[in-house]
C-alpha positions, 0 to 999 in steps of 0.5 A, spaced: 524 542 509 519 539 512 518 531 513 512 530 512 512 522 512 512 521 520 508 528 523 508 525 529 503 528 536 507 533 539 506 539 536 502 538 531 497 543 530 490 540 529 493 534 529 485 531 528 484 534 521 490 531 519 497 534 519 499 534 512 492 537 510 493 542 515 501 544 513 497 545 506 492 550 510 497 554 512 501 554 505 494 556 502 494 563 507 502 564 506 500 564 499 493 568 499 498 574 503 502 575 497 507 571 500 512 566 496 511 558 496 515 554 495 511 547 495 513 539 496 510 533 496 513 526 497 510 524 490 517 524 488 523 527 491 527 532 486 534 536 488 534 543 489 536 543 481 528 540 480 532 533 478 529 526 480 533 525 486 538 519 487 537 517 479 544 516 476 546 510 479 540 506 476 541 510 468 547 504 467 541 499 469 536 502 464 541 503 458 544 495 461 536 492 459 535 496 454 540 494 450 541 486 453 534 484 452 531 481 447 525 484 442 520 480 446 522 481 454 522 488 452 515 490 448 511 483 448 504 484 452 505 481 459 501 477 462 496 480 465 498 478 473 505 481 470 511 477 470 512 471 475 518 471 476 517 479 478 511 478 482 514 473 487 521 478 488 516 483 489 512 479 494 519 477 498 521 484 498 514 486 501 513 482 506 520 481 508 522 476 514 515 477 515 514 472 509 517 466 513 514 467 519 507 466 517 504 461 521 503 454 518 497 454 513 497 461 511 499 461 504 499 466 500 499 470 492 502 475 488 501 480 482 504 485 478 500 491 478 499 498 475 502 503 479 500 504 487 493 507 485 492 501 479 494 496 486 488 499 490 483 498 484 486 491 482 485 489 489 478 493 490 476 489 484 478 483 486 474 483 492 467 483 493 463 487 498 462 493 502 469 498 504 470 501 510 476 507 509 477 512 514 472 519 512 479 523 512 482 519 505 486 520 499 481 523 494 483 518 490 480 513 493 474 515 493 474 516 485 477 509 485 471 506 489 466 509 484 469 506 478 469 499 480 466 494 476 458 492 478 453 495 483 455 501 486 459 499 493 456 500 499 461 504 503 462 505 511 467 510 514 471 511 521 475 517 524 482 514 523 484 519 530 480 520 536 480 527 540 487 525 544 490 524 536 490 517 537 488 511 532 481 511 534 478 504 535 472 505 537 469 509 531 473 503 526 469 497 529 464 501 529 463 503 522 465 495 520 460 492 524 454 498 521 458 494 514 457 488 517 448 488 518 447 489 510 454 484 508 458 478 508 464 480 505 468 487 508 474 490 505 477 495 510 482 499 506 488 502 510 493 507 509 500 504 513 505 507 514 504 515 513 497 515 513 494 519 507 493 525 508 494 525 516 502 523 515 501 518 521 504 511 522 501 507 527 505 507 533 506 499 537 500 501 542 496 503 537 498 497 532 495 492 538 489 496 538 488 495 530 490 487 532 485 487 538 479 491 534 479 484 528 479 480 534 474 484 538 469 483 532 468 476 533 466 474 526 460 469 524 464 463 520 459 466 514 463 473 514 470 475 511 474 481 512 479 482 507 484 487 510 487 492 504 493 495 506 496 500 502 504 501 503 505 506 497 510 510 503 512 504 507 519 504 504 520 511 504 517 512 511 522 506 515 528 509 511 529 514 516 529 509 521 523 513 526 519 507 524 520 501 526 514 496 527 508 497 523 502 491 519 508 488 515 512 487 520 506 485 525 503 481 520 505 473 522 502 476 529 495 479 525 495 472 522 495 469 529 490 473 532 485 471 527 485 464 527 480 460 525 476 466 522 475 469 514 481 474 515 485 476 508 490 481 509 491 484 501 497 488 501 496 494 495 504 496 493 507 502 489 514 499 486 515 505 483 517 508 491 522 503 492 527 507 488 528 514 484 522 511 479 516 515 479 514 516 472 518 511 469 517 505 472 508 505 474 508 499 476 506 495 483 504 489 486 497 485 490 500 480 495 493 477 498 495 473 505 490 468 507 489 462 510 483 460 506 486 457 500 479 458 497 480 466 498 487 466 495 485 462 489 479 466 488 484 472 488 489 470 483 484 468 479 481 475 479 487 479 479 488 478 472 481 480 469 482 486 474 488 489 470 485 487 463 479 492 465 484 498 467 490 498 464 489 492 458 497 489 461 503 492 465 508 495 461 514 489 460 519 494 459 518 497 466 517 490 469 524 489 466 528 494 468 525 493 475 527 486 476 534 487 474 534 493 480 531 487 484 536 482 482 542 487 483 540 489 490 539 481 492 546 480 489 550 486 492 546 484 499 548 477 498 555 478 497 554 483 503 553 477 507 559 472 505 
């Protein structure tokens, strides 16, 4: 089996051309010589009897809802930023220690949002202005782009990686700063941990450089950076402990490098990855981090048109079941502490 959340530099064929894509590459010509294939993704892990894997523990959990929840907290329409109490338990198990050590004046927002691709559109349509993704991108992404309400956005792209296999600063403040001559508002969207399709999770070099390129930018007080950072992998990625730092984890000290500029860091999560959930629980979630009270403000009260627009609202009995999940997890990790 092939872990295909960390394909690191070494011995990584044609690393520039993303190493996922090219591992499907190969598959394709196995394939074409009459060869069997036997294809897996991280899109949802199942045994080798092609069950969910690691579901039974929470079957109890479901039922447990199911039958203890009123008709209301399990079929009512939701708000359309989800439920409260959800979106901040949400938040806390994002952001983690980083949470608490944001530096002072730093404020933030939460949503609960329809699945890790309904994250990137809520975000994307809460935020005005040009998108600067890497040209390698989930393809998603770029039917995510098309359908965002208003004009046609204008869309800049950069080389994730250089010739060396490493995350090339050069070509991303490059296509920043061409967004930059035609827009005030730049949305750059990044795929971390587990870059999608390039299976790359920035290193600590490579995170300072990322830092280092915001802050080699030298924003105008008129223009803004919202930094979209789409974790869907990230708890999948740092489970197998190979991951140690990454945006979340760096975020106080993103937020201290940027100082004094319009600079937002919007997180794009997938709930349904926290767990055996895939197709049960399509549930995600929009953290904004800013210091610009007025950006947040302005977040949240978009957040919940951006949903109505997509999905209408977020299932309430997803939100439910999630939530206990949550609930069990902190007290079992609470009991662990005493």
């Amino acid at each position: 089996m092939i872990n295909s959340f960390n394909i690191y530099r070494p011995g990584a064929p044609d690393y520039t051309n993303g190493a996922i894509m090219g591992l499907n590459a190969e598959a394709n010509e196995v394939e074409a010589s009459g060869k069997t294939v036997i294809r897996m993704t991280a899109g949802q892990a199942k045994d080798d009897n092609g069950n969910i894997f690691g579901f039974e523990p929470f079957r109890k959990v479901v039922a447990d809802v199911v039958n203890n929840t009123s008709a209301n907290g399990l079929a009512a329409y939701s708000s359309p930023a989800g439920d409260p109490e959800l979106a901040k338990m949400l938040k806390e198990r994002i952001l983690g220690d980083s949470l608490d050590k944001l530096p002072e004046g730093v404020s933030t927002s939460e949503a609960v949002v329809p699945g890790g691709t309904g994250a990137l559109y809520t975000a994307l349509s809460s935020l005005d202005g040009a998108i600067v993704t890497p040209k390698k991108v989930w393809p998603n992404i770029a039917g995510i782009i098309k359908q965002l309400p208003g004009e046609q956005r204008k869309v800049e792209k950069f080389n994730l990686l250089d010739s060396k296999g490493r995350f090339d600063k050069e070509s991303f403040v490059k296509a920043i700063n061409q967004a930059r001559k035609s827009n005030k508002n730049i949305n750059v969207l990044l795929v971390n941990p587990n870059a999608n399709p390039q299976g790359l999770s920035f290193n600590e070099s490579e995170l300072e450089d990322l830092k280092q390129a915001f802050v080699d930018l030298d924003l105008h007080p008129d223009e803004n950076i919202n930094f979209i950072n789409d974790t869907a992998y990230r708890e999948l990625t740092l489970a197998n402990g190979e991951v140690k730092k990454d945006i979340v984890t760096e975020l106080p000290a993103f937020m201290k490098a940027m100082e004094g500029k319009n600079f937002n860091v919007v997180i794009a999560n997938s709930a349904s990855k926290m767990g055996p959930f895939f197709g049960l629980l399509r549930l995600g979630a929009n953290v904004i981090v800013s210091a610009n009270k007025d950006a947040v403000d302005n977040f949240k009260g978009r957040i919940g048109g951006a949903v109505r627009t997509s999905v209408s609202s977020v299932s309430t009995l997803s939100q439910a079941i999630l939530k206990e999940v949550l609930k069990r997890e902190n007290q079992s990790k609470a009991q662990g502490r005493e």
